[in-house]
C-alpha positions as CSV (number, residue, x, y, z in Angstrom):
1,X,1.4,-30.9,129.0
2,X,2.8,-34.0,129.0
3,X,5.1,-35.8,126.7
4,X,2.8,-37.4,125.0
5,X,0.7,-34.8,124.2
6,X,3.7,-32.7,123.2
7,X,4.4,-35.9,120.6
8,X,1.0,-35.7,119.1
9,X,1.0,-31.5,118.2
10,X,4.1,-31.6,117.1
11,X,3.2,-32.7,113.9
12,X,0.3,-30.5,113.7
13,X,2.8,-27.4,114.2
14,X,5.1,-28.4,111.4
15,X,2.0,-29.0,109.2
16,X,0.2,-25.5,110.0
17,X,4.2,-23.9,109.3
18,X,4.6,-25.3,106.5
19,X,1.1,-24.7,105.3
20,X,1.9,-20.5,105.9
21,X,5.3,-20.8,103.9
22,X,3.8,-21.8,101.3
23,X,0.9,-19.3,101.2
24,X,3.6,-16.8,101.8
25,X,5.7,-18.0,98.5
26,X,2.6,-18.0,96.2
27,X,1.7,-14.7,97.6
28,X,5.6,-13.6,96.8
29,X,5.3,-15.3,93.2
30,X,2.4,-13.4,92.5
31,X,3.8,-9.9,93.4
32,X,6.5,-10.9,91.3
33,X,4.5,-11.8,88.3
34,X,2.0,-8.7,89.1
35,X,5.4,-6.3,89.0
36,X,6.8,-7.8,86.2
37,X,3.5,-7.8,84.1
38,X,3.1,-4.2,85.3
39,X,6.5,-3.5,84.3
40,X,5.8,-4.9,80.5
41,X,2.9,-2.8,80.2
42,X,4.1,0.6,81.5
43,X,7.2,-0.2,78.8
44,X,4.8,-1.1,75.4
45,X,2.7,1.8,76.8
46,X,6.2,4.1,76.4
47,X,7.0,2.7,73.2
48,X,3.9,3.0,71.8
49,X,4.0,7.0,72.6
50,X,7.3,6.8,71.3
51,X,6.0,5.2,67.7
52,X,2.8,8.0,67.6
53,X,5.2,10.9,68.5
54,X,7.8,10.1,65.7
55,X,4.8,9.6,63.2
56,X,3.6,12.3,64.4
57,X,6.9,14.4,64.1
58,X,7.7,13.3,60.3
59,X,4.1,14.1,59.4
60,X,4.6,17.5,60.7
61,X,8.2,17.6,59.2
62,X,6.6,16.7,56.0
63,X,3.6,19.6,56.2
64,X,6.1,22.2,57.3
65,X,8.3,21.2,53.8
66,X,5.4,21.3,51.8
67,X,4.8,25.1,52.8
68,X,8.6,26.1,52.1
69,X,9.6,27.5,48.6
70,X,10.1,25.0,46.3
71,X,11.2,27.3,43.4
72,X,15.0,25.1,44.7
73,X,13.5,22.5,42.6
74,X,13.5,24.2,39.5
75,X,17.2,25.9,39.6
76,X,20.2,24.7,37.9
77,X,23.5,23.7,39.0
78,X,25.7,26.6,40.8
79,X,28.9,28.3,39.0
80,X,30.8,25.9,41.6
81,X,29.2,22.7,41.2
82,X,26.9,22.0,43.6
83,X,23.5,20.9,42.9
84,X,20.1,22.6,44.5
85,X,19.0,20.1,47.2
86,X,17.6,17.7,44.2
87,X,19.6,15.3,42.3
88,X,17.3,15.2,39.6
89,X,15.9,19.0,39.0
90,X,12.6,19.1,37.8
91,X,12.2,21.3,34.3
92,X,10.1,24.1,35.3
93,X,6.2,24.2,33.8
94,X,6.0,26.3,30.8
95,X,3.1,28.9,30.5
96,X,1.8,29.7,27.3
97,X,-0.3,32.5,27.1
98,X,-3.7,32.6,26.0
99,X,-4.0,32.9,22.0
100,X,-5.3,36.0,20.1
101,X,-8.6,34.9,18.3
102,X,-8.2,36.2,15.1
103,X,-10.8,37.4,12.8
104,X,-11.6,34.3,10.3
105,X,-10.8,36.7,7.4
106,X,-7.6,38.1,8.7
107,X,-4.6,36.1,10.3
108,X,-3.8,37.7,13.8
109,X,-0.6,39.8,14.1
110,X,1.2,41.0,17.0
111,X,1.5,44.6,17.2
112,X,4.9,46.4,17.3
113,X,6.1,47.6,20.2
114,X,7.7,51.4,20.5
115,X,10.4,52.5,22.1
116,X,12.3,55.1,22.4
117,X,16.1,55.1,21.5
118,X,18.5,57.9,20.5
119,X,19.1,58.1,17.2
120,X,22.6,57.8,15.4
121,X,24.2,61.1,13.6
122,X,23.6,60.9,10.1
123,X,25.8,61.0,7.0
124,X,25.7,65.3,7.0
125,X,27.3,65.1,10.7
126,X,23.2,66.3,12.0
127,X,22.2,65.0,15.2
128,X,18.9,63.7,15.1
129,X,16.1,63.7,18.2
130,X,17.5,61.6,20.6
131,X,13.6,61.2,21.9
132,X,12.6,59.8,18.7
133,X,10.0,56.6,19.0
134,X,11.4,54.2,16.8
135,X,9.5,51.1,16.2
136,X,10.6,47.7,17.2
137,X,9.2,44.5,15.5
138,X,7.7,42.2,18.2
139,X,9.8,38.8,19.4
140,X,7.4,37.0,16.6
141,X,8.2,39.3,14.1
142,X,11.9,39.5,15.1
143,X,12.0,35.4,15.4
144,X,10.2,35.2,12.1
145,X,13.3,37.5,10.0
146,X,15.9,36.2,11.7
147,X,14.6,32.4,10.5
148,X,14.2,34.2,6.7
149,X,17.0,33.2,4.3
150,X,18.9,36.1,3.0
151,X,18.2,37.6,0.0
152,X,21.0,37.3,-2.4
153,X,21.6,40.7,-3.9
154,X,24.3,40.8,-5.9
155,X,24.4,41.5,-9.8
156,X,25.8,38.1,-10.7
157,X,22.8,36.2,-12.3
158,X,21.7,32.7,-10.8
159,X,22.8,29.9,-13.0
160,X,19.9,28.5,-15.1
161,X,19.2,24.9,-15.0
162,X,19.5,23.1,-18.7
163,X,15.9,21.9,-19.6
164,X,16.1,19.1,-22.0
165,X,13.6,20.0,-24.9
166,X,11.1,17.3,-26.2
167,X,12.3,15.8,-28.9
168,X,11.0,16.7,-32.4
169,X,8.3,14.3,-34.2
170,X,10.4,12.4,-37.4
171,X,8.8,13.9,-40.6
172,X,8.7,13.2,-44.1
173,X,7.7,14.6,-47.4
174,X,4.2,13.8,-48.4
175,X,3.4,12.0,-51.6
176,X,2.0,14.2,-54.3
177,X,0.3,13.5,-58.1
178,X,3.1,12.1,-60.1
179,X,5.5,10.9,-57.6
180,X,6.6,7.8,-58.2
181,X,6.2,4.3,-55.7
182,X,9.3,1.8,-55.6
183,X,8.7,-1.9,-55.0
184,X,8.0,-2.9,-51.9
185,X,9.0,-6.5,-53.1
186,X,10.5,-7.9,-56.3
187,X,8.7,-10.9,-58.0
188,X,5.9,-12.4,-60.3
189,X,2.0,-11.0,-60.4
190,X,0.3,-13.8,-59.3
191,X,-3.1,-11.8,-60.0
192,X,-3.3,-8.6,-61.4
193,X,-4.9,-5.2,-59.9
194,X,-8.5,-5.6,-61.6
195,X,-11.4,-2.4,-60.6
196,X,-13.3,-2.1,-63.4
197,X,-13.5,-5.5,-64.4
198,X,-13.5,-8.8,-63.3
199,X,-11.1,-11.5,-62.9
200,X,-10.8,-15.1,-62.3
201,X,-9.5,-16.2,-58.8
202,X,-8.8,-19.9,-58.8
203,X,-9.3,-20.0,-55.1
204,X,-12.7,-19.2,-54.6
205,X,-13.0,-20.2,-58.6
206,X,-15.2,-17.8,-59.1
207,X,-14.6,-14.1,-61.0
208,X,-14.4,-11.4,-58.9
209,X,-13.0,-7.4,-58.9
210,X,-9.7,-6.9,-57.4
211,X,-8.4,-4.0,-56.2
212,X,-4.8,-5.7,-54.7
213,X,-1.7,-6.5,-56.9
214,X,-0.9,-9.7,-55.7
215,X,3.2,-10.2,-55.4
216,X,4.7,-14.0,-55.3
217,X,7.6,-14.0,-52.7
218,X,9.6,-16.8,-50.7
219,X,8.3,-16.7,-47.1
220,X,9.9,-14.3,-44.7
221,X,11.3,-12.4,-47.8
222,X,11.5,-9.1,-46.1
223,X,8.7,-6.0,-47.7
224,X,9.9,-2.4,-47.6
225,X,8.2,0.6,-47.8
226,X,6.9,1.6,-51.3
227,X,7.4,5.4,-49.8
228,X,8.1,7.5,-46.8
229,X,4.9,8.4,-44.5
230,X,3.3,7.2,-40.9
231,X,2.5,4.0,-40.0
232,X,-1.7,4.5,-39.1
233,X,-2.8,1.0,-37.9
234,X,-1.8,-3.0,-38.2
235,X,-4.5,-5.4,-38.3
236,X,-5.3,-8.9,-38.6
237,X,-8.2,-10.6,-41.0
238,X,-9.2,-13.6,-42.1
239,X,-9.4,-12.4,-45.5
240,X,-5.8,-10.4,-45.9
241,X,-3.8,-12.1,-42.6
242,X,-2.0,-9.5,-41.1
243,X,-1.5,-5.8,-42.5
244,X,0.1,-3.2,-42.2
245,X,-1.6,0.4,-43.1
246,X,0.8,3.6,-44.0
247,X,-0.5,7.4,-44.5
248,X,2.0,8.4,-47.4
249,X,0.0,12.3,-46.8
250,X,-2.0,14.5,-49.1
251,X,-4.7,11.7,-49.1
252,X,-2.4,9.1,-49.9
253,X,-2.5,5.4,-48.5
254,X,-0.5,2.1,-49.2
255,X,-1.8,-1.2,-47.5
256,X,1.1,-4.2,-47.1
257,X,-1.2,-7.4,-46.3
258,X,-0.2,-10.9,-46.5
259,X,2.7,-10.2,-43.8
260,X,3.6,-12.6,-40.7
261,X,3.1,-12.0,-37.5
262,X,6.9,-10.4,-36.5
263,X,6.1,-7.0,-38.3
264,X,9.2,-4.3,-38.0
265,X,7.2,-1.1,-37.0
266,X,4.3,0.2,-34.7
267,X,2.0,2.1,-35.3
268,X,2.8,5.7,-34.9
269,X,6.0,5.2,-36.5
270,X,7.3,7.3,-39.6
271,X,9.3,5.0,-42.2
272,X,11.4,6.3,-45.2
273,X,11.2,4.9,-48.5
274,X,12.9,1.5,-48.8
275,X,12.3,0.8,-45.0
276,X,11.5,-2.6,-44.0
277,X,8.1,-2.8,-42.2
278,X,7.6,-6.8,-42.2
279,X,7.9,-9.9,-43.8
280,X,5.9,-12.4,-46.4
281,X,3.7,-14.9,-44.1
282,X,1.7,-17.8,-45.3
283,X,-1.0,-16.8,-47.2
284,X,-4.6,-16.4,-46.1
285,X,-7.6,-19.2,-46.4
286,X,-9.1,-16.7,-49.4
287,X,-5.8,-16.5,-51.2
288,X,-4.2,-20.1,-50.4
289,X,-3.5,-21.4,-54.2
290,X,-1.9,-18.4,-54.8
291,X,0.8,-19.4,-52.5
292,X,3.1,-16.7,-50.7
293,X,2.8,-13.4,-52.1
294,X,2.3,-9.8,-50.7
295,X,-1.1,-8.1,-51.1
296,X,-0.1,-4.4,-52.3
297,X,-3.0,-1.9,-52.1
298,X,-2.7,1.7,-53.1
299,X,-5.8,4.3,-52.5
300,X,-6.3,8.1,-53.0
301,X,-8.8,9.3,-51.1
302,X,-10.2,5.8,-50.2
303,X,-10.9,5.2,-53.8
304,X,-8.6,2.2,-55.6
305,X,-5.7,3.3,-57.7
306,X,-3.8,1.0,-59.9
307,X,0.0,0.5,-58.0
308,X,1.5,-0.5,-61.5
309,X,0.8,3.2,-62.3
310,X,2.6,4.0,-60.0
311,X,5.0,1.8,-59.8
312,X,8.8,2.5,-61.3
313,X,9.8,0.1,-64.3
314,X,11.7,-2.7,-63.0
């Protein structure tokens, strides 16, 4: 070959040289990547055997606690101090037993339970039967006396509490034939007690009966009770203005009429003689002319009686 021909392939060589070197390096980089990537797999792979088997281990772990005896949970602390595996324990479940259905007639009792016991000497130095069944109250029963107060036994008497009696209704002597009436207020007769007859009243102006002594008086001069007895009822008319009614007893009955409105008693109330039960108002539309006065009305057995009969002398 000559020179020139050896000019021309040279070129060529270097080119197909280089051409293999660098088929040779990517070859190389790719068994490189290929290990590596192979590598990374085989390692995930590993761990991910490692993960299952340690999942695997506690959930085994957990099963083989679950079948252990957990009575540990229950247990108190030890004499020395040291707790029972828990930090918390866990009070134990109670189990109540089935109840006794008792008859609906009869509440149900728990029988007693016997036993036998040797039995103390007794007061004559004799020994008793050691194998005698004595009879023990159930737990109920035994619960249920020792929760019973004791019973006080000794001679002293318990103290008595003081009950306050009710106190006693205020009496007073009934009025009988010939007792005597005091004034129940000091002044003129303005118009007279009239039954059987009639009389001229100069406020209707017409002649009428009356069966009330009329009584001048200032206004608010106080009235007292013409005798003892119980006040029976208070009213208010149009005719007599306010009244006041007392049962004197035996049938007895004095009216006060004529009176304002702040009377002194209630009814109910039991007045001595001489008691005041009210005051002289203003007199009523049927009685205006005759100016304030007291209206005094006496009656035995709802019939009229006279008051100045009765009446003592002034």
């Amino acid at each position: 070959m000559n020179q020139d021909e050896k000019g021309r392939k040279t070129p060529d060589a270097k080119k197909r040289k280089g051409f293999y070197a660098a088929l040779y390096s990517c070859v190389g980089v790719m068994l490189v990547l290929a290990a590596v990537i192979g590598y990374n797999n085989m390692t995930s792979g590993n761990k991910a055997n490692v993960k299952n088997e340690t999942a695997q281990g506690t959930a085994n772990s957990a099963l083989a606690d679950s079948s252990q005896d957990k009575s540990y949970l229950y247990s108190s602390p030890t004499d020395n101090g040291d707790m029972a595996k828990k930090t918390t324990p866990i009070p134990a479940p109670t189990v109540r037993p089935a109840a006794t259905q008792a008859p609906a007639n009869k509440p149900a009792q728990t029988p007693a339970i016997t036993t036998q016991k040797p039995v103390s000497v007794d007061d004559n130095g004799s020994a008793t039967d050691e194998n005698a069944i004595i009879a023990v109250p159930a737990a109920d029963d035994q619960n249920n006396a020792a929760a019973a107060p004791a019973v006080d036994q000794s001679d002293e008497a318990a103290p008595v509490a003081n009950v306050e009696e009710p106190a006693q209704e205020k009496t007073f002597t009934a009025f009988t034939d010939g007792d005597t009436l005091d004034w129940p207020l000091v002044g003129d007769i303005v118009m007279d007690f009239s039954a059987d007859r009639v009389v001229y009243d100069k406020t209707l102006d017409q002649y009428r009966t009356n069966n009330v002594l009329c009584i001048a008086g200032d206004l608010g001069a106080p009235v007292s009770a013409a005798a003892a007895g119980k006040v029976t009822d208070i009213y208010t008319t149009n005719e007599d203005g306010k009244s006041v009614v007392i049962d004197m007893g035996n049938g007895w009955t004095t009216t006060y009429s004529q009176l304002g409105d702040n009377v002194a008693v209630n009814v109910g109330d039991v007045v001595e003689t001489g008691q005041n039960i009210g005051y002289v108002g203003s007199p009523s539309i049927y009685t205006v002319l005759l100016g304030s006065h007291l209206g005094f009305e006496v009656e035995k057995d709802s019939v009229a009686v006279n008051p100045t009969d009765l009446l003592v002398s002034n």
